[in-house]
C-alpha positions as CSV (number, residue, x, y, z in Angstrom):
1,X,124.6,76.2,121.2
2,X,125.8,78.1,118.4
3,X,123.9,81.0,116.5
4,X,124.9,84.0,114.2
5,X,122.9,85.9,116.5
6,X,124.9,88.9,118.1
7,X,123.4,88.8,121.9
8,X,122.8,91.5,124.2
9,X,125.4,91.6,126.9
10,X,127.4,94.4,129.3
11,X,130.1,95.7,127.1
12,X,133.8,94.6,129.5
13,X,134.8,98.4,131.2
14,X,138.0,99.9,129.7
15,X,139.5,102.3,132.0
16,X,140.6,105.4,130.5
17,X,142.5,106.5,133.7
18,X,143.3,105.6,136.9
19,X,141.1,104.0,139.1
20,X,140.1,105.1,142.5
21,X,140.5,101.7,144.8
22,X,137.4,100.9,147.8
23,X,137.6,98.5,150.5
24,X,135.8,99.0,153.9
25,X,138.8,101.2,155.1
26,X,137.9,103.8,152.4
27,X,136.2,107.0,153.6
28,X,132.8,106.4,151.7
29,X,131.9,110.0,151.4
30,X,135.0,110.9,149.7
31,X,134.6,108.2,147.4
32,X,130.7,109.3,146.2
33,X,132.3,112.7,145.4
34,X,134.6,111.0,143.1
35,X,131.7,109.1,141.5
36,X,129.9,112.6,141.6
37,X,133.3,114.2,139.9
38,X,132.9,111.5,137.3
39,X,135.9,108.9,138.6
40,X,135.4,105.2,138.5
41,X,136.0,103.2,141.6
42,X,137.1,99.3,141.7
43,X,135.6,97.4,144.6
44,X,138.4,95.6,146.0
45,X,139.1,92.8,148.5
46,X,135.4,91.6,149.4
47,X,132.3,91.6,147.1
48,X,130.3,92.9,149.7
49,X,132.3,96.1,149.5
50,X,130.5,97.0,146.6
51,X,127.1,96.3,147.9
52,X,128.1,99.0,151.1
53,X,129.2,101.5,148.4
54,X,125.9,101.0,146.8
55,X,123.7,101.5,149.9
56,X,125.8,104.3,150.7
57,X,125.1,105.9,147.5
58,X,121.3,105.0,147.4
59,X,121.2,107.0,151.3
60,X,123.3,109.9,149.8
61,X,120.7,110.5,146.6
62,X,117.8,109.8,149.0
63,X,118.5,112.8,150.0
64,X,118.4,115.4,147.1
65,X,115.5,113.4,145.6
66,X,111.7,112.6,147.9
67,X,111.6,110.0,146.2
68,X,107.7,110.4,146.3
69,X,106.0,110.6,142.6
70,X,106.6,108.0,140.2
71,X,108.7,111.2,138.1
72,X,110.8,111.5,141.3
73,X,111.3,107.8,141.7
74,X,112.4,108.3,137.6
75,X,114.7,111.0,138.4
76,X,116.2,109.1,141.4
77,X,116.7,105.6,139.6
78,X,118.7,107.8,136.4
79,X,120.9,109.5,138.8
80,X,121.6,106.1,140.7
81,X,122.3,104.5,137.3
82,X,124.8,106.8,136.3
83,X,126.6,107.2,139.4
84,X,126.7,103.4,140.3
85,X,127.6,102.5,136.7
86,X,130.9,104.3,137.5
87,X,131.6,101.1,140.3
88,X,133.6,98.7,138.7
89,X,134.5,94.9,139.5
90,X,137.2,92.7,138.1
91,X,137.0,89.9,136.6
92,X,139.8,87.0,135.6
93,X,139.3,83.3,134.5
94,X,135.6,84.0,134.4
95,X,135.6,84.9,138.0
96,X,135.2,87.5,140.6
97,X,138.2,88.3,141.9
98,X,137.0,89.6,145.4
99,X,136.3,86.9,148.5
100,X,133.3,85.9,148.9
101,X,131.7,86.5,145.5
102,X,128.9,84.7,144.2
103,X,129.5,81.8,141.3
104,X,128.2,83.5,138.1
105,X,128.2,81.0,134.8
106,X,127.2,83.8,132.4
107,X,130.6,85.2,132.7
108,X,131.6,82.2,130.7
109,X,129.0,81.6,128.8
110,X,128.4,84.7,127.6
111,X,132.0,86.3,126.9
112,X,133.9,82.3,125.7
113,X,136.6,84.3,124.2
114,X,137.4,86.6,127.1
115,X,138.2,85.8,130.1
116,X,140.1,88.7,132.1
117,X,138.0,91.9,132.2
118,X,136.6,94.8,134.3
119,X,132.1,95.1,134.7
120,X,130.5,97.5,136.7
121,X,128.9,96.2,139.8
122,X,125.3,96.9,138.8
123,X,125.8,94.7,135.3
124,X,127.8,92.0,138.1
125,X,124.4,92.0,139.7
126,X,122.6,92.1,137.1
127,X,124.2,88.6,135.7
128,X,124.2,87.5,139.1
129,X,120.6,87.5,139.4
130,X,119.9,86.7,135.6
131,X,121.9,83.5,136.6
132,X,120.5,82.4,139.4
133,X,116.4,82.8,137.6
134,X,118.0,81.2,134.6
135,X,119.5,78.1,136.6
136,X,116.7,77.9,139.1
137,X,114.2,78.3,136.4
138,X,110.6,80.5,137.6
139,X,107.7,78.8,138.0
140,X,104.5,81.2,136.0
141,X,101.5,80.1,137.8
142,X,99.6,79.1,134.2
143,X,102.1,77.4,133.2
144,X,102.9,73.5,133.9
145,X,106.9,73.4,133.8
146,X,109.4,76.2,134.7
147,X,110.7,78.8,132.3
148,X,114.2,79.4,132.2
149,X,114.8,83.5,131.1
150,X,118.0,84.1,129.3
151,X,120.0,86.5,130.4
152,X,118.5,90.1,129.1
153,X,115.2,88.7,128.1
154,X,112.3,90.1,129.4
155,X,110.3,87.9,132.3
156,X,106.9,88.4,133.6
157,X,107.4,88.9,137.6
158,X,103.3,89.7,137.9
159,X,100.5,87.8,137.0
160,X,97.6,89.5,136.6
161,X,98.0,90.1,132.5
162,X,99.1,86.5,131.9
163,X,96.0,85.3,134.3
164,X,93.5,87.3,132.1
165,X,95.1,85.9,128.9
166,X,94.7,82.4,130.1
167,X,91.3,82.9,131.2
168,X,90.7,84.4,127.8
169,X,92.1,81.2,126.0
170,X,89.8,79.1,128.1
171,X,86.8,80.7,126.3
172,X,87.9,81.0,123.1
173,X,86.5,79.0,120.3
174,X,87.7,80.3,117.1
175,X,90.4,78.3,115.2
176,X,93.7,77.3,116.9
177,X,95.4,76.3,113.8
178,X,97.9,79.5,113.9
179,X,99.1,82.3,115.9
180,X,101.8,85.1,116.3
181,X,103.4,86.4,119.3
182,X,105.3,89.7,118.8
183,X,107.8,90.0,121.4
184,X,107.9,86.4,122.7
185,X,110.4,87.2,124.9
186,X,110.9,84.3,127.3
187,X,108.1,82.5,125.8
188,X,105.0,82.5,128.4
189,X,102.6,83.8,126.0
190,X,103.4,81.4,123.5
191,X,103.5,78.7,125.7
192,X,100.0,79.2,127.1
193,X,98.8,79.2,123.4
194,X,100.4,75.6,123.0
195,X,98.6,74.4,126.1
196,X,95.5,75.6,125.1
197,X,95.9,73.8,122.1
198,X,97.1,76.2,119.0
199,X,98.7,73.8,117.0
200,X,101.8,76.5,115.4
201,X,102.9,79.6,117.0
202,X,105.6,82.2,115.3
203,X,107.3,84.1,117.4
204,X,109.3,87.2,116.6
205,X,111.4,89.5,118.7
206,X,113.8,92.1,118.5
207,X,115.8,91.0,121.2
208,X,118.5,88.5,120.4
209,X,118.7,87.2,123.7
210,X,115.3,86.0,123.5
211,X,115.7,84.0,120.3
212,X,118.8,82.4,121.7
213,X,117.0,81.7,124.9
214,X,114.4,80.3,123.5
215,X,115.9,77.6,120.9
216,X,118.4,77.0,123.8
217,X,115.5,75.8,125.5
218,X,113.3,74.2,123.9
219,X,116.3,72.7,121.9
220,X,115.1,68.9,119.6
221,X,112.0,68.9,121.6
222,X,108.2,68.6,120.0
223,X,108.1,72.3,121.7
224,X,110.5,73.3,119.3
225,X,108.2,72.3,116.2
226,X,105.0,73.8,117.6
227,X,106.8,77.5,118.5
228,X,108.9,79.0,115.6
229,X,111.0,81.4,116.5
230,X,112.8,84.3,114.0
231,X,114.9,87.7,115.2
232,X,113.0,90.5,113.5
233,X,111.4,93.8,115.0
234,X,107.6,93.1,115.0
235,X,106.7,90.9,112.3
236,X,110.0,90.6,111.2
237,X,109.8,88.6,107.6
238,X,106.3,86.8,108.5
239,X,103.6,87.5,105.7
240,X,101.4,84.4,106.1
241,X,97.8,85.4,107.4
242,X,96.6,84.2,110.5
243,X,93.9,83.6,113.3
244,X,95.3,85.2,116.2
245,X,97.6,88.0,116.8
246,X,99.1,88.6,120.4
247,X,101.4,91.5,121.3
248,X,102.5,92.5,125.2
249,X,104.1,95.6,124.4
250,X,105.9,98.0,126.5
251,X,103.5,100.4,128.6
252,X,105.3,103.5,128.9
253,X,106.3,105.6,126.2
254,X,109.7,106.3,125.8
255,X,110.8,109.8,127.5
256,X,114.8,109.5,127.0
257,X,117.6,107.7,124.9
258,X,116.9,103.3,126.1
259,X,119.5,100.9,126.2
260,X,119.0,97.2,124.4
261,X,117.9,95.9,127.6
262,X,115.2,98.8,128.6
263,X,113.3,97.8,125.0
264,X,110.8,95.5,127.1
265,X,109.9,99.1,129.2
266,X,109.6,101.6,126.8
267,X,107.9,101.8,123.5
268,X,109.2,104.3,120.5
269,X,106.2,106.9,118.8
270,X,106.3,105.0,115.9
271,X,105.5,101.1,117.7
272,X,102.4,100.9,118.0
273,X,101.1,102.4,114.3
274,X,103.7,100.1,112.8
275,X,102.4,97.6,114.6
276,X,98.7,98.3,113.8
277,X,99.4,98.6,109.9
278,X,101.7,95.1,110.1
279,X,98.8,93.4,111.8
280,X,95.8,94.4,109.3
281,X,97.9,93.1,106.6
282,X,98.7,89.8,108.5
283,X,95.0,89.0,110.2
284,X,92.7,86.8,108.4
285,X,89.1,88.4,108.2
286,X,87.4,86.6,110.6
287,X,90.7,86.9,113.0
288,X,91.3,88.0,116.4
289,X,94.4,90.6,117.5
290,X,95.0,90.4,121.3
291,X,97.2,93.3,122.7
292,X,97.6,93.2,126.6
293,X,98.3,96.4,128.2
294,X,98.4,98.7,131.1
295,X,97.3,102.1,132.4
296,X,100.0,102.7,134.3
297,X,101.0,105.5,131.7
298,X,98.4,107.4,132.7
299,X,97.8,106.8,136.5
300,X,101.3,107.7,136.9
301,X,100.7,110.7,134.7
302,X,103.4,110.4,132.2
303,X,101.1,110.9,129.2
304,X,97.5,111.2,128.9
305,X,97.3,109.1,125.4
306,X,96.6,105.8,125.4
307,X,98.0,103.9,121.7
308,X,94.7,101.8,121.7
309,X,92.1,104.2,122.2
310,X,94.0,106.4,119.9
311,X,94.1,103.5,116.7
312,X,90.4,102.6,117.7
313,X,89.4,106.1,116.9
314,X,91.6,107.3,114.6
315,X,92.6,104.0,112.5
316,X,89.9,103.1,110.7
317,X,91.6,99.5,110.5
318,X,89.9,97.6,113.6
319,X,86.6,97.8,115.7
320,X,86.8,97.1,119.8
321,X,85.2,93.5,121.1
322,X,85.8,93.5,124.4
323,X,88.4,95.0,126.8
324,X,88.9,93.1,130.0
325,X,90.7,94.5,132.8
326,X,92.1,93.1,136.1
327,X,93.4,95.1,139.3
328,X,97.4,94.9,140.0
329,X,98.2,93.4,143.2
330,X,99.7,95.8,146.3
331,X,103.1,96.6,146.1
332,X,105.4,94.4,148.3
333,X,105.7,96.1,152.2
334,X,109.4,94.9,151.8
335,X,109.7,97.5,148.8
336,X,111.6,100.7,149.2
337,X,109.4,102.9,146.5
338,X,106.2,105.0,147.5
339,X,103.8,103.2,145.3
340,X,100.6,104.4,146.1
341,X,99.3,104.8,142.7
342,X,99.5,101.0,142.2
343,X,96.0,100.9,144.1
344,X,94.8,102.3,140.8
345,X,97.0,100.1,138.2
346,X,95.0,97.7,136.2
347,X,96.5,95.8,133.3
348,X,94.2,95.2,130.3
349,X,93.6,92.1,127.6
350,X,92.5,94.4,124.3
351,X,90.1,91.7,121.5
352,X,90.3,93.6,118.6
353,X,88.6,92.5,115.0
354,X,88.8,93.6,111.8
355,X,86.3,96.4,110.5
């Protein structure tokens, strides 16, 4: 499709100097001191020679950091992220160079105009399993037909906040003639909305990826006259009053400098009272604003404030109806992190009104 949208994508590597080479004949200690002395390293030969690079390198900071706290696992995942960033792959044609590398059609679809260039591994991986969610489509257990997430746009991968939004919808009465969803992202929200009969949603996000995603797929359908999409941060240019407000922000505040594609994780100081002021101008009197949140900030003890509470008390803009909450399901067995604090995670569906 074509858009003046600029989208979101892994910038192609441009090697300053000279690269170190890996294959499974390279000494792999040696090699994580270069990435340690700041060198970059092209996986050569076989695509699964990056993956062993990676595991080795996961092992090797294992070790400096336990890996134990939710600051630790922090700490651990930066220094992987900068150290594994330095791992580059090749591409040409829109292709993987190495054997035995996996089929990836954003290569072409994202970069038309480009078609010989270097990636690091993590952003190769990063497409490869953005392609295979956007191809397979996901299946969200509310929802009827799969979504199809474009690549950088956030996806839902739990339930339990979309479950207590839908259970919410189920009871609500009030009118469905409008609604807007801030950060649409791949849709879900707004999609339960249309199948609990809202008759308009506007959508606004300050992703591009989402926007193009989202016309992409719901392209001349009826979908695409009941969900308006516009690229904007929060309520971008929309001034028309409405029923319902619905925002799934980020739940952690942001601690360091975020890239485009972290947005969906952390939230700036100055969201959420932008948000708050943008949403008393837009809600009719008699109107709902739905905000679905976590308190995973707090159980994980990266800040003790909680943006809700904090407008509730200190606003003077909107009084509390109801707060529902819902406990977050165990973490996988199969995952590697210590996530024992998830035993106390429960994502929350805030009703606020006008005062």
């Amino acid at each position: 499709m074509t858009t003046d949208i600029s989208i979101n994508k892994p910038e192609p590597f441009v090697p300053e100097k000279r690269l170190e080479l890996f294959n499974r004949a390279t000494d792999i200690p040696l090699t994580i001191r270069a990435l340690e002395a700041g060198k970059t390293v092209l996986i050569t030969a076989f695509y699964i020679n990056g993956l062993v690079l990676l595991k080795a390198l996961q092992s090797h900071l294992k070790k400096q950091f336990p890996n134990k706290t939710f600051l630790e696992q922090r700490q651990y995942r930066d220094a992987f992220r900068k150290l594994s960033n330095r791992i580059v792959i090749e591409i040409a044609d829109h292709k993987l160079i190495v054997k035995k590398a996996p089929s990836i059609g954003w290569l072409a679809k994202l970069y038309p105009e480009t078609a010989n260039f270097l990636l690091t591994f993590p952003q190769v991986q990063g497409l490869n399993s953005s392609w295979q969610w956007y191809e397979r489509g996901i299946q969200i257990p509310m929802l009827r037909n799969k979504i199809h997430p474009y690549y950088g746009t956030y996806m839902p991968t739990r339930f339990e906040h979309l479950e207590l939004f839908d259970n919410w919808l189920k009871r609500y009465s009030g009118p469905k003639k409008t609604a807007i969803d801030i950060g649409i992202g791949s849709g879900v929200l707004s999609l339960q909305l249309i199948k609990h009969g809202f008759q308009k949603v506007y959508g606004t996000d300050s992703n591009p990826n989402a926007i193009v995603g989202l016309k992409e797929f719901m392209g001349e359908t009826k979908l695409s006259r009941k969900i308006e999409v516009e690229h904007g941060f929060l309520f971008g240019k929309l001034e028309k009053p409405t029923e319902l407000i619905i925002f799934n922000p980020p739940w952690l505040p942001e601690s360091r400098q975020v890239d485009a594609l972290d947005e969906a994780i952390y939230y700036p100081k100055d969201l959420f009272p932008n948000f708050f002021k943008g949403a008393e101008e837009r809600l009719l009197d008699d109107g709902r604003l739905l905000i679905i949140f976590s308190n995973l900030a707090q159980i994980t003890k990266v800040t003790k404030a909680h943006p809700i509470e904090k407008e509730l008390a200190e606003g003077g803009r909107f009084k509390l109806e109801h707060c529902f909450k819902k406990s977050v399901r165990q973490a996988s067995n199969e995952t590697s992190r210590d996530q024992h604090w998830r035993s106390e995670e429960a994502v929350e569906l805030w009703v606020l009104s006008k005062k």
